[in-house]
N, C-alpha and C positions, 0 to 999 in steps of 0.2 A: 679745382674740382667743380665741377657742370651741378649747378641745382636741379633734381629731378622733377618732373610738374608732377603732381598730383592727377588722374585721371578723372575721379570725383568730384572735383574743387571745379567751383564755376567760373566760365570767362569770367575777368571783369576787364570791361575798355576804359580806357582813360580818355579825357578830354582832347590829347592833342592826337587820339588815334584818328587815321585819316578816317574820311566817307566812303573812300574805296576799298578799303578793305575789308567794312562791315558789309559793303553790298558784296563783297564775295561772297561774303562767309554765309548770307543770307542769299543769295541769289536774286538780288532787287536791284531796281536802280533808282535811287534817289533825283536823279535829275540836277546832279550837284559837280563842280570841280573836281576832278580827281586827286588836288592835293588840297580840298576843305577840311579843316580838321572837324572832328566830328562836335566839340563845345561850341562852336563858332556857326555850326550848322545849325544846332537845339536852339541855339539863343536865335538864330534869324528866325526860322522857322516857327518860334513859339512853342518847341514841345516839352514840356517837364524833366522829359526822360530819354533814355535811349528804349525802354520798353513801348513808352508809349510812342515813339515815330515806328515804331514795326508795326506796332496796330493798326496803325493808319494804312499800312502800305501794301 
């Protein structure tokens, strides 16, 4: 049996989610590998968060 998502319940990304798929979802482009995962990205990049690399961008 299929777990139903929640509508309400907010994304949450994980670490090994790629960089491409967050720039879909946002419509941006990071300037990154399309298979960088997105922990791998924050940590070069220096950003805290996955909030705070949107603000920048």
């Amino acid at each position: 049996m299929k777990k139903k998502i929640q509508k309400d319940r907010p994304l949450i990304y994980r670490f090994d989610t790629k960089v491409s798929v967050i720039g879909k979802k946002y419509d941006t482009d990071f300037g990154a590998d399309a298979n960088k995962k997105l922990g791998d990205f924050l940590i070069e990049k220096g950003y805290p968060s996955l909030a705070g690399m949107l603000q920048d961008a």
